[in-house]
C-alpha positions as CSV (number, residue, x, y, z in Angstrom):
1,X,0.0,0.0,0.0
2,X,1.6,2.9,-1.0
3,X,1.4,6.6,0.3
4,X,2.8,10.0,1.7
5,X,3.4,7.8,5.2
6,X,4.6,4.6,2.9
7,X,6.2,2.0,5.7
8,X,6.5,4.8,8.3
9,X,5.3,3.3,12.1
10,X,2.6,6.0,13.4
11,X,1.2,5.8,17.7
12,X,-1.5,7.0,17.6
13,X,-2.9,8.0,21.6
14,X,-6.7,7.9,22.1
15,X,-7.7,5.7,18.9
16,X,-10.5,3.5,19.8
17,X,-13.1,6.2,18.5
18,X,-13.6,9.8,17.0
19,X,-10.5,11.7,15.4
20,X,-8.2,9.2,16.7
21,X,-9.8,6.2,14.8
22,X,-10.6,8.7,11.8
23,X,-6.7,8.9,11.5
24,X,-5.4,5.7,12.2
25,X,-7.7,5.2,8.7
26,X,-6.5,8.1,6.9
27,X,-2.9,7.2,7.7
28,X,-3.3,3.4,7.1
29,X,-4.8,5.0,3.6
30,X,-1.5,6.1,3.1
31,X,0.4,3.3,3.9
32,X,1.4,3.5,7.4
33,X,1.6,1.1,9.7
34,X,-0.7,1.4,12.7
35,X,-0.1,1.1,16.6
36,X,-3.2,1.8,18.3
37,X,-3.5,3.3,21.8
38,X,-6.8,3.8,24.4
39,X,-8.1,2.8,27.1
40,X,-11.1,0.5,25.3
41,X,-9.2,-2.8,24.4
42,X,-12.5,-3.7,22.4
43,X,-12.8,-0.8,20.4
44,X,-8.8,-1.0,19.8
45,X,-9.2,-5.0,18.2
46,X,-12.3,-3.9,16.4
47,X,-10.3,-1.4,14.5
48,X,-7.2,-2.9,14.2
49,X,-8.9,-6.3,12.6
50,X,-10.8,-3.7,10.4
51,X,-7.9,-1.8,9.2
52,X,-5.5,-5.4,9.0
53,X,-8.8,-6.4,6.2
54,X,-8.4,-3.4,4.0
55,X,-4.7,-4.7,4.0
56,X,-3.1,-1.9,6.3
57,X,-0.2,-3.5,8.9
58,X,-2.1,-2.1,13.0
59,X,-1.2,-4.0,16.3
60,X,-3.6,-2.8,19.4
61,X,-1.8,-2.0,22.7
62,X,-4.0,-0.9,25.8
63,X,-3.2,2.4,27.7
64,X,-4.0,4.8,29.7
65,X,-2.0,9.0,29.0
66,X,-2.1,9.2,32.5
67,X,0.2,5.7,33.3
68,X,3.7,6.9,31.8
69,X,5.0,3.2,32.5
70,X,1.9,2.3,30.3
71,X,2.9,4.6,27.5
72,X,6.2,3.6,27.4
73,X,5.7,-0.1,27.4
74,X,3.7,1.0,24.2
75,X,6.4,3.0,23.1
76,X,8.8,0.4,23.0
77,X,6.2,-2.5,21.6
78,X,5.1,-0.1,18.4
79,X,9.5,0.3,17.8
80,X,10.2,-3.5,18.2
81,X,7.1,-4.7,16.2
82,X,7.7,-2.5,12.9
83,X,11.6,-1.7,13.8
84,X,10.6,2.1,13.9
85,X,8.6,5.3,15.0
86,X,8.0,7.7,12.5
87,X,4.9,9.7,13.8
88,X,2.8,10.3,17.1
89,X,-0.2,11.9,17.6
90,X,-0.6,12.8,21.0
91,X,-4.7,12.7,20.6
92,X,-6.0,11.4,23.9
93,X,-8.2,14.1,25.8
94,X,-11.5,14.5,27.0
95,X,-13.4,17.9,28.2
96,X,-14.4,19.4,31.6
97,X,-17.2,21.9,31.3
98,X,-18.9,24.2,33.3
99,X,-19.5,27.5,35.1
100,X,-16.2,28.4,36.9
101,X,-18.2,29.0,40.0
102,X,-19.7,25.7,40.3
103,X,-16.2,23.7,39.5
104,X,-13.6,23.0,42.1
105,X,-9.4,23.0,41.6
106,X,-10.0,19.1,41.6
107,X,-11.4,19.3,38.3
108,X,-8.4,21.4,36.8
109,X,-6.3,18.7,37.8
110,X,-8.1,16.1,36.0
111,X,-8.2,18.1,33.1
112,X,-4.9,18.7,33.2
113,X,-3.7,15.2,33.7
114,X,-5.2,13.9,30.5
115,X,-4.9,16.8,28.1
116,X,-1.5,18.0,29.3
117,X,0.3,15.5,31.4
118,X,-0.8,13.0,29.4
119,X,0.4,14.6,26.4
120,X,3.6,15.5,27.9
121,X,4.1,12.2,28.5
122,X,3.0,10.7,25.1
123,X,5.7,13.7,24.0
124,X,8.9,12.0,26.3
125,X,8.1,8.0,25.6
126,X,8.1,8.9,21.7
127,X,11.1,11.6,21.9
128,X,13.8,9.3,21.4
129,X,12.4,7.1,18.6
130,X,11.1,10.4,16.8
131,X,15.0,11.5,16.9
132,X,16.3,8.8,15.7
133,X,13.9,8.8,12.9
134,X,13.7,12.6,12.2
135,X,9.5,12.3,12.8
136,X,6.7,14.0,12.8
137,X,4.7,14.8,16.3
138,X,1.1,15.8,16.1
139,X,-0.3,17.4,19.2
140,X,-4.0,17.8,19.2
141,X,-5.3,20.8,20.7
142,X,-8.3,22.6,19.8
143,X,-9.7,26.4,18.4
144,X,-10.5,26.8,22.4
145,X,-6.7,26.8,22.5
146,X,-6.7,30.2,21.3
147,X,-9.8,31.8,23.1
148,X,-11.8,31.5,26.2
149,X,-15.2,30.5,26.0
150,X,-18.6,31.1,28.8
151,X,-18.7,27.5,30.5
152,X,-14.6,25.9,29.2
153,X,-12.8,27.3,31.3
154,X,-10.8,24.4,32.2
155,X,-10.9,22.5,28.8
156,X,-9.8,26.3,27.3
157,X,-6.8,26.4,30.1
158,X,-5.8,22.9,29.5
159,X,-5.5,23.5,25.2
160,X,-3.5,26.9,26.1
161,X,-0.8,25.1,28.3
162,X,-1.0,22.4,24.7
163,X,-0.6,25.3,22.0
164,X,2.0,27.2,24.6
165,X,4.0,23.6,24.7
166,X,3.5,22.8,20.7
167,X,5.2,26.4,19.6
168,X,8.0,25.5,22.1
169,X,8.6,22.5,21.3
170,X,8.3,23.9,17.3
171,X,11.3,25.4,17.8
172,X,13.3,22.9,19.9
173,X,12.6,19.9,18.2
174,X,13.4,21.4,14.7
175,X,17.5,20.8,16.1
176,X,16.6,17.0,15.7
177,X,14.8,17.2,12.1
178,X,11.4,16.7,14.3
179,X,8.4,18.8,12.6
180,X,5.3,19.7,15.4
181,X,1.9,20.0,13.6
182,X,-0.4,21.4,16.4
183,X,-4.2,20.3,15.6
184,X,-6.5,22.8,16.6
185,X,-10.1,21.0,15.4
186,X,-13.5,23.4,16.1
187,X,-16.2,21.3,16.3
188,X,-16.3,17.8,14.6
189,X,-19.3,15.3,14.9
190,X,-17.5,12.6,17.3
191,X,-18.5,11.4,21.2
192,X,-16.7,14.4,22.5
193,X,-19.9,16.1,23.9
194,X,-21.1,12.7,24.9
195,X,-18.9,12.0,27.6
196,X,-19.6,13.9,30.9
197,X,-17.0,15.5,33.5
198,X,-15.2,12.5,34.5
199,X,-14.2,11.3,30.9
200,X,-17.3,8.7,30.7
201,X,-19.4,7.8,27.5
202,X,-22.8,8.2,27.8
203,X,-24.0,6.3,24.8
204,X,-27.7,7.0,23.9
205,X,-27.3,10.7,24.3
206,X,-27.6,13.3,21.6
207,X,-25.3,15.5,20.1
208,X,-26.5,19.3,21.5
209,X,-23.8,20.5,18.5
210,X,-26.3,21.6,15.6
211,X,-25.5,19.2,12.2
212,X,-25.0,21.7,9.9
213,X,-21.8,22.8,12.5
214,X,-20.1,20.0,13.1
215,X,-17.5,18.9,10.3
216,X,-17.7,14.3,9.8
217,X,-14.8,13.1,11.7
218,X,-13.5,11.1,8.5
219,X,-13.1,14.9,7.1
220,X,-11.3,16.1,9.9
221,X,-8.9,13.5,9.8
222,X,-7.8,13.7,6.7
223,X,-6.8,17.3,6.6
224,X,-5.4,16.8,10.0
225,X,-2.9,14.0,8.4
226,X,-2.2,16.0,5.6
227,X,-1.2,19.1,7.9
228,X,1.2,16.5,9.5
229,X,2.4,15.1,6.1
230,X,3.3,19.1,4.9
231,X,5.0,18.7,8.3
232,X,3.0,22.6,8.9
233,X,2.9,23.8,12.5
234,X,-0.8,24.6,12.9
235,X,-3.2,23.3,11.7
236,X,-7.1,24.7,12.5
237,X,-9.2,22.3,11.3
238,X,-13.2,23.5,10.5
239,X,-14.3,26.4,8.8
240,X,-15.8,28.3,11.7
241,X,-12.5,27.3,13.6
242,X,-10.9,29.3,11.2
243,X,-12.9,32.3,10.8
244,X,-13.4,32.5,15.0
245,X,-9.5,32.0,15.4
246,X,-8.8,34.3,12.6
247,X,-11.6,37.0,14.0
248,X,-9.6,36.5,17.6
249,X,-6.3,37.3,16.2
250,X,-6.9,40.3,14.3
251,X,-9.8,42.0,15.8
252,X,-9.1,40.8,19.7
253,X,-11.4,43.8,21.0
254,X,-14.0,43.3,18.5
255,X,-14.0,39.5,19.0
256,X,-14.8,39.9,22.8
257,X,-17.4,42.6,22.1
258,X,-19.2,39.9,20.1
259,X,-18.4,37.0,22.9
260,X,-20.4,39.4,25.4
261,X,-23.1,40.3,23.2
262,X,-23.5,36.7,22.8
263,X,-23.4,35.3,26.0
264,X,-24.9,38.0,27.6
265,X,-27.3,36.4,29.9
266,X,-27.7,33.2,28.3
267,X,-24.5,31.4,30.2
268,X,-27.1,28.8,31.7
269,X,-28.2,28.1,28.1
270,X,-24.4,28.1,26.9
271,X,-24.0,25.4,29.8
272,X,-26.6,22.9,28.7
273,X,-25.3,23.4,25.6
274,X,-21.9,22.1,25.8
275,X,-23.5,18.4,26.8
276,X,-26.2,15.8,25.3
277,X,-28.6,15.5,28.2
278,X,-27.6,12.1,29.0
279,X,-23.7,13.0,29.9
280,X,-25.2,15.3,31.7
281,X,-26.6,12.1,33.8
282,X,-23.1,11.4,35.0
283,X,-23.6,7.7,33.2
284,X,-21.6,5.0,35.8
């Protein structure tokens, strides 16, 4: 199977569903060779057997961001299976939302240790393998990386600390050949909003993101692997995400004129909104 990622060994964290799986195809498309990481050992087979039928080369490997010992016991299995690591995508994350007022510095934390320890992590078990092969790293982060919105403040605070790491670490890694692509997707039709505060899936719920918004995963993917194929540093993946990041950027004062206007006593609407009703359960 030929491609722009022909041979190359690609870890990919958090691939059992959404973007993560979305990749893992793209990039088998184009010839990689798949090691799957998550939590969900089911969801991990199911894809690998599905991407080993269409012919692509995937091994599964169960773990959890937050165990480093975990991620670097996958580490070392994806380098002595295919002899390699070419790319990571550091993609595993989930979002805390909420009124500040009604969240606790617990929360932060747990935010923070999947979105940005976790990805730090991901970032040192892969370091030495991407060196040696002059790779790619893909940090996914998110448009809310750039702004603050009414009821993110944590999932906002935890994508700065990931754009503030991936522009650092732009300019460091490019000593050992390493390109950083940081993924900044707006809103793409996945489980995100599914999930409640604590990470967990809450399966019959409904997306509260209106259709026309959200951008198919399988879409989202593929631009994302071509941004990492060009080897670019950001890449803002949607076309509101654009426009919004865009807006923020060059009209900051005129962008949070709007953001008030907006929000302007509707924040217990804008709450509801960031969840189906059924994450909002708190599914066990």
């Amino acid at each position: 199977m030929s491609g722009r990622f022909h041979n190359q060994a690609v870890l990919i964290t958090g691939a059992s569903s959404g973007i993560g799986a979305e990749m893992a195809r793209c990039f088998a498309q184009e010839g990689a060779r798949l090691a799957l990481t998550a939590r969900r050992r089911d969801r991990l087979d199911a894809l690998a057997a599905e991407l080993q039928a269409n012919g692509a080369q995937a091994i599964a490997i169960e773990a959890d961001v937050t165990d480093r010992a975990a991620l670097d016991a996958a580490v070392d299995e994806t380098a002595r299976t295919f002899g390699r690591l070419d790319v990571a995508v550091a993609n595993a994350g989930f979002g805390v939302n909420g009124m500040f007022e009604r969240l606790r510095t617990e929360d932060f934390r747990r935010q923070f240790e999947t979105n940005v320890f976790g990805l730090v992590d991901t970032v040192y078990a892969a370091l030495p393998y991407l060196i040696e092969s002059r790779g790619r790293l893909g940090l996914v982060s998110s448009v809310l990386g750039q702004f603050g919105a009414p009821a993110s403040s944590i999932y906002a605070a935890s994508k700065h600390a990931v754009n503030g790491l991936a522009e650092s670490l732009h300019y460091e890694l490019a000593e050992h050949g390493i390109s950083v692509t940081c993924i900044q997707p707006g809103v793409i039709a996945t489980e995100f909003r599914l999930r409640d505060n604590e990470g967990r899936l809450a399966p019959d719920g409904e997306d509260p993101a209106p259709r026309w918004l959200a951008m198919p995963a399988d879409k989202a993917a593929r631009a994302m692997v071509r941004a990492m194929a060009r080897r670019r540093y950001e890449a803002v993946i949607t076309g509101h995400g654009k426009l919004l990041t865009s807006l923020r950027r060059h009209f900051p004062r005129t962008f949070r004129w709007i953001g008030r206007r907006l929000s302007e006593g509707k924040l217990e609407a804008i709450e509801k909104g960031k969840r189906s009703e059924a994450s909002r359960q708190s599914p066990e």
